[in-house]
LORO-305460 format. One record per residue: x, y, z of N, C-alpha, C, O in turn; residue in three letters. Coordinates in steps of 0.1 Angstrom, whole numbers, always signed. Layout:
BEGIN
+-------+-------+-------+-------+-------+-------+-------+-------+-------+-------+-------+-------+-----+
!   n_u !   n_v !   n_w !  ca_u !  ca_v !  ca_w !   c_u !   c_v !   c_w !   o_u !   o_v !   o_w !  aa !
+-------+-------+-------+-------+-------+-------+-------+-------+-------+-------+-------+-------+-----+
!     X !     Y !     Z !     X !     Y !     Z !     X !     Y !     Z !     X !     Y !     Z ! ALA !
...
+-------+-------+-------+-------+-------+-------+-------+-------+-------+-------+-------+-------+-----+
//
This chain:
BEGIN
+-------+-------+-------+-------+-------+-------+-------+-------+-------+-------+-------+-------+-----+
!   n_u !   n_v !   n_w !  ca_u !  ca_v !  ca_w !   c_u !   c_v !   c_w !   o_u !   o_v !   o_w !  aa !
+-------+-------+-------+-------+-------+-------+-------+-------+-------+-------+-------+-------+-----+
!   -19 !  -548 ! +1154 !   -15 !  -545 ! +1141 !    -1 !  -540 ! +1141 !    +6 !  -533 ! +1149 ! UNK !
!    +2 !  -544 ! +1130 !   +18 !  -538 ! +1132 !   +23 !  -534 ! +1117 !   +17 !  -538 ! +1107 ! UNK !
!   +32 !  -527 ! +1117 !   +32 !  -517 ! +1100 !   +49 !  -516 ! +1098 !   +55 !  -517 ! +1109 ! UNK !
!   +55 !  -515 ! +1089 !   +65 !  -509 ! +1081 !   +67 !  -506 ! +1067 !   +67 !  -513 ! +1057 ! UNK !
!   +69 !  -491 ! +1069 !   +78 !  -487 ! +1054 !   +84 !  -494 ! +1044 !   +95 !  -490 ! +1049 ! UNK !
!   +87 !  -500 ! +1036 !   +95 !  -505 ! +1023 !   +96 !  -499 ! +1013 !   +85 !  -494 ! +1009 ! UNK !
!  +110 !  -498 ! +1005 !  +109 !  -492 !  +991 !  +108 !  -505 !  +985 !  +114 !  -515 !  +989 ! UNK !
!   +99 !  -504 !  +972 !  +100 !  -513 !  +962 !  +114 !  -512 !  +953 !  +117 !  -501 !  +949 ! UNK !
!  +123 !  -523 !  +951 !  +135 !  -524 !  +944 !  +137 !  -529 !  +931 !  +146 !  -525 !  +924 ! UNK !
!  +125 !  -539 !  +927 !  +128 !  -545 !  +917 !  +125 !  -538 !  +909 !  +117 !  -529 !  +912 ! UNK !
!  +129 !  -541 !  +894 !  +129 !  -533 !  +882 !  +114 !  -528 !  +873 !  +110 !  -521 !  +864 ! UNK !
!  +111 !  -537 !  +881 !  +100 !  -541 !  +872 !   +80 !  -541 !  +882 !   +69 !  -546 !  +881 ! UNK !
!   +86 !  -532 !  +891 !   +74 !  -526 !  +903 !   +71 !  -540 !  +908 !   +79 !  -550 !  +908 ! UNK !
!   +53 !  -540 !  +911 !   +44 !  -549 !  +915 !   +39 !  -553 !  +898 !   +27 !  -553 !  +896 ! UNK !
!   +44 !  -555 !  +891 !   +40 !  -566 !  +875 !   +36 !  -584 !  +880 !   +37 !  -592 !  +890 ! UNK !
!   +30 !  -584 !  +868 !   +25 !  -595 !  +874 !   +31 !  -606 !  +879 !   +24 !  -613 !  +885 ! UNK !
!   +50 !  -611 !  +878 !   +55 !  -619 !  +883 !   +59 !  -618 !  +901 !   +61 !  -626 !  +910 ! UNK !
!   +59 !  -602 !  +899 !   +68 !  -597 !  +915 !   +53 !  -600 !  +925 !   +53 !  -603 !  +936 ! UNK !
!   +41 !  -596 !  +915 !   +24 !  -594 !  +924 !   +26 !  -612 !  +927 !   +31 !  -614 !  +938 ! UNK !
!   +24 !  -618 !  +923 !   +24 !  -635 !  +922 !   +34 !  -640 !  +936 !   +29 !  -647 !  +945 ! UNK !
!   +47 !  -635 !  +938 !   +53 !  -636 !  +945 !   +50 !  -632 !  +961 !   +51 !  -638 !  +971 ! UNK !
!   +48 !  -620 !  +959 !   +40 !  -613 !  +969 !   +29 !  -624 !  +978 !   +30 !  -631 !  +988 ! UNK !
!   +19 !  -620 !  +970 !    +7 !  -630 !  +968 !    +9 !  -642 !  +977 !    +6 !  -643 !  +989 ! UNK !
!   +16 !  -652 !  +968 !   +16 !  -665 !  +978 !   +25 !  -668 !  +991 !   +27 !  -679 !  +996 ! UNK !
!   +32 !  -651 !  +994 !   +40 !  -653 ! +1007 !   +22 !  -648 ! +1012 !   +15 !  -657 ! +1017 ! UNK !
!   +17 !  -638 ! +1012 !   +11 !  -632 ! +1022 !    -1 !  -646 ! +1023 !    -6 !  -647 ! +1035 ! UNK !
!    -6 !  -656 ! +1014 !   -12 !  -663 ! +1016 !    -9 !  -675 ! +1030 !   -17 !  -681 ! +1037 ! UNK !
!    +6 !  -676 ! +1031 !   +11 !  -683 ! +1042 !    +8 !  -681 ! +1053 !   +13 !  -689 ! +1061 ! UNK !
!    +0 !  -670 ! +1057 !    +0 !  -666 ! +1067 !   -19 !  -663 ! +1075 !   -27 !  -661 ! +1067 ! UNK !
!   -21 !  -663 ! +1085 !   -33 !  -663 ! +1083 !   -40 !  -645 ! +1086 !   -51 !  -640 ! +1082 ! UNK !
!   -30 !  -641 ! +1092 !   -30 !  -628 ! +1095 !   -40 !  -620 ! +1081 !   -41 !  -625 ! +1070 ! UNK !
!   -44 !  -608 ! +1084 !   -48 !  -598 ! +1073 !   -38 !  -594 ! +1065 !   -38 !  -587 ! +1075 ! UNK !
!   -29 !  -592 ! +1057 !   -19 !  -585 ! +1050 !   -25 !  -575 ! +1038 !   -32 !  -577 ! +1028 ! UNK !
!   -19 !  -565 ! +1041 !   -18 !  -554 ! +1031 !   -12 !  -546 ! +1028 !    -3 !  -545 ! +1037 ! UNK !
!    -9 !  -536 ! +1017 !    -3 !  -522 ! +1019 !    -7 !  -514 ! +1014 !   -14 !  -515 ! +1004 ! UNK !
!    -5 !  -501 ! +1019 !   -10 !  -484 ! +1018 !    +1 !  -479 ! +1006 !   +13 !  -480 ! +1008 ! UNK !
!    -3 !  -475 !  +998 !    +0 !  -468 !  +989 !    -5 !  -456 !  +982 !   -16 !  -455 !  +977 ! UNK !
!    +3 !  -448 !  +982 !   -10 !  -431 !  +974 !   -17 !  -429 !  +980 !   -24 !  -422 !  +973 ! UNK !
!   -22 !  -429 !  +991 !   -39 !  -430 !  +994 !   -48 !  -439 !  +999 !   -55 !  -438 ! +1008 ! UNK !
!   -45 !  -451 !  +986 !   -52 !  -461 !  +988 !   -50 !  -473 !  +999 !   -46 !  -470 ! +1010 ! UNK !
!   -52 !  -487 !  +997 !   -49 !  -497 ! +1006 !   -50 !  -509 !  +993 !   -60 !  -509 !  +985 ! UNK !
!   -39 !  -519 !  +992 !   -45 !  -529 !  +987 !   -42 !  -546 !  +991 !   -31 !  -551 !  +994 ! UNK !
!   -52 !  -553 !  +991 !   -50 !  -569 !  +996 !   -36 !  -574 !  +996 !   -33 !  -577 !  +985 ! UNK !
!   -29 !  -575 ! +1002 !   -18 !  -586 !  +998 !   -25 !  -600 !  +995 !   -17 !  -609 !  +992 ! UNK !
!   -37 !  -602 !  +995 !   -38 !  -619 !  +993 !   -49 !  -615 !  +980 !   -59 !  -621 !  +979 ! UNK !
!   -47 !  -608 !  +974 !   -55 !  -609 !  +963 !   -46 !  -601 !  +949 !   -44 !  -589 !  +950 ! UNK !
!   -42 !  -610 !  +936 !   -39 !  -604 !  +925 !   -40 !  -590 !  +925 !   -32 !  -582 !  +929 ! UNK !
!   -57 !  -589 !  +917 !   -59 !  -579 !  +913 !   -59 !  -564 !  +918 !   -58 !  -553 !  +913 ! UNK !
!   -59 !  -571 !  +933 !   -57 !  -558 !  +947 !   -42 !  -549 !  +944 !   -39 !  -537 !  +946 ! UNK !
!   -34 !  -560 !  +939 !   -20 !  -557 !  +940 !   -15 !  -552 !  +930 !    -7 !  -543 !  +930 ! UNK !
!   -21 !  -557 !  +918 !   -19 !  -556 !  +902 !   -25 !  -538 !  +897 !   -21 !  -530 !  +889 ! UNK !
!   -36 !  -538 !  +909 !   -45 !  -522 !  +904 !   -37 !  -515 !  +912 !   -39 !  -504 !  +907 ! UNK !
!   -27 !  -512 !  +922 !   -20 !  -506 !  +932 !   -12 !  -493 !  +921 !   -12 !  -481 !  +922 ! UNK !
!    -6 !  -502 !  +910 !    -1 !  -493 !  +902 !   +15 !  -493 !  +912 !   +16 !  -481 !  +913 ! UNK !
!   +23 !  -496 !  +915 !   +32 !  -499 !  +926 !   +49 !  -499 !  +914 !   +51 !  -509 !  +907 ! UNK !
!   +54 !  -493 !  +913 !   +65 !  -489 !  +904 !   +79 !  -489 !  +915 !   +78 !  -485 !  +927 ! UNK !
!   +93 !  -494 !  +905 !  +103 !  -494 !  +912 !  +109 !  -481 !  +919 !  +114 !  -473 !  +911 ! UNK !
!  +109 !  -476 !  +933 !  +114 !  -471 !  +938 !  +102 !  -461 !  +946 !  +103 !  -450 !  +952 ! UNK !
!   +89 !  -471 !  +944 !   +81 !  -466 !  +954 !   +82 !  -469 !  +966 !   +86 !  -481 !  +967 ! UNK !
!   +78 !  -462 !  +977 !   +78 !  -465 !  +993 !   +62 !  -473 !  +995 !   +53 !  -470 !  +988 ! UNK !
!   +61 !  -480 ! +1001 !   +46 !  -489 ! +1007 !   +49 !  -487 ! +1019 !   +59 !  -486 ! +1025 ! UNK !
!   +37 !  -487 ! +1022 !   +40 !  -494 ! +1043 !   +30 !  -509 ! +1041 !   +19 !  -510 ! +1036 ! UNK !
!   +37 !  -518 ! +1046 !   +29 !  -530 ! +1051 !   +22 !  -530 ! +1061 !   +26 !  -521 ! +1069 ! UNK !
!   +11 !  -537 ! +1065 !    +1 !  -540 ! +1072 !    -6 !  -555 ! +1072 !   -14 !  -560 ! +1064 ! UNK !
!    -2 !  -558 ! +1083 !    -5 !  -572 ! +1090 !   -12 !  -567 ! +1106 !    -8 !  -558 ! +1114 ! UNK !
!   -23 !  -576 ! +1107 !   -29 !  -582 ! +1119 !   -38 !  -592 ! +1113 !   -44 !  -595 ! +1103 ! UNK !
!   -33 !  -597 ! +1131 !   -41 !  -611 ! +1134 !   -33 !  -620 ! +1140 !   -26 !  -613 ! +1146 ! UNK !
!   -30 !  -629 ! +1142 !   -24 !  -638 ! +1153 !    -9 !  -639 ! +1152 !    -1 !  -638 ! +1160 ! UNK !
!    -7 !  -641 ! +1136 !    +4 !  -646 ! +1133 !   +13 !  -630 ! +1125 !   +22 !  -630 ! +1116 ! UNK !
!    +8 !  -618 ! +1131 !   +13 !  -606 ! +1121 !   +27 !  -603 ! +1123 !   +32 !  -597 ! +1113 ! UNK !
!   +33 !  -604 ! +1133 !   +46 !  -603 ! +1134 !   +55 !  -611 ! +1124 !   +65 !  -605 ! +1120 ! UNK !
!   +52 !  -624 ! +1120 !   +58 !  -636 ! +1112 !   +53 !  -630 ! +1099 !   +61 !  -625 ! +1092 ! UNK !
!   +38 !  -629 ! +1094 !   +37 !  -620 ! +1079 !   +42 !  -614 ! +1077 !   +46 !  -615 ! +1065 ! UNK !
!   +48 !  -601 ! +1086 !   +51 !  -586 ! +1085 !   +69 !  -590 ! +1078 !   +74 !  -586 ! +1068 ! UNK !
!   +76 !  -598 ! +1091 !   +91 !  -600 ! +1086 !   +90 !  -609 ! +1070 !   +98 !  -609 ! +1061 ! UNK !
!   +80 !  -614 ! +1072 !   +84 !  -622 ! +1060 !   +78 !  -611 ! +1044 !   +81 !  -612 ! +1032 ! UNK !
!   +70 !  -605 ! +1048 !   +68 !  -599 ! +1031 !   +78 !  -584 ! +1033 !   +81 !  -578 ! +1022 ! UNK !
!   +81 !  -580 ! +1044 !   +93 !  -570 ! +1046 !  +104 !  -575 ! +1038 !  +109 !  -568 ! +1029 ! UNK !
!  +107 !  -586 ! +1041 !  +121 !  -592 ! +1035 !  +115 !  -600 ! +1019 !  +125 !  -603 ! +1013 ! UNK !
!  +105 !  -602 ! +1014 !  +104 !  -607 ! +1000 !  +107 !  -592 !  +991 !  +112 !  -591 !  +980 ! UNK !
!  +102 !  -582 ! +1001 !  +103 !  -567 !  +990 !  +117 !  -566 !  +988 !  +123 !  -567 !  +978 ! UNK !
!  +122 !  -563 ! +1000 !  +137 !  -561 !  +998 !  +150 !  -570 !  +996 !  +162 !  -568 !  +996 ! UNK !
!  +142 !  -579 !  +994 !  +146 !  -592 !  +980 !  +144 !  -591 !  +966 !  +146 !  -600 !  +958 ! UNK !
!  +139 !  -577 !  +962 !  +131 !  -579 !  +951 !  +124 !  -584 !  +945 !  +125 !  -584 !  +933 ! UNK !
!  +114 !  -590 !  +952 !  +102 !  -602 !  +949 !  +105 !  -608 !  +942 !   +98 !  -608 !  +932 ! UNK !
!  +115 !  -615 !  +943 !  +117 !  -630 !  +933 !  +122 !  -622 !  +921 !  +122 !  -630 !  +911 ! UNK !
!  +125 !  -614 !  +918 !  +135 !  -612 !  +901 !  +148 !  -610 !  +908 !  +159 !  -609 !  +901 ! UNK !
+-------+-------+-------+-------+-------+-------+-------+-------+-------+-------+-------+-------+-----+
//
């Protein structure tokens, strides 16, 4: 399992265009993907997981990947965040 910190940048949190983006990076992968937020935990490979997160611009997440390929998920949704998920 392997984890990192990210601040969310884009303007507009995890809404439904930045969740979509997210989404079909973590689907590329076969690893588990998620992240910890508040307390909670939510899917990266599932919408509504991401959509209920409640995830706002200039919040911190930590990612979470395991499984074969987590090293490759982990850089690649590390770098979609601090890309601003596609906006």
């Amino acid at each position: 399992m392997v984890k990192q910190q990210v601040t969310v940048k884009n303007a507009t949190g995890l809404s439904l265009k930045p969740t979509e983006y997210l989404y079909k990076i973590a689907l590329l992968y076969k690893a588990h993907t998620a992240f910890e937020y508040n307390g909670g935990t939510a899917n990266a490979k599932s919408i509504l997981s991401i959509l209920g997160s409640g995830v706002k611009c200039g919040d911190e997440i930590t990612l979470v990947c395991s499984g074969n390929d987590e090293e490759e998920a982990l850089a690649a949704l590390v770098a979609a965040v601090e890309e601003g998920l596609g906006e």
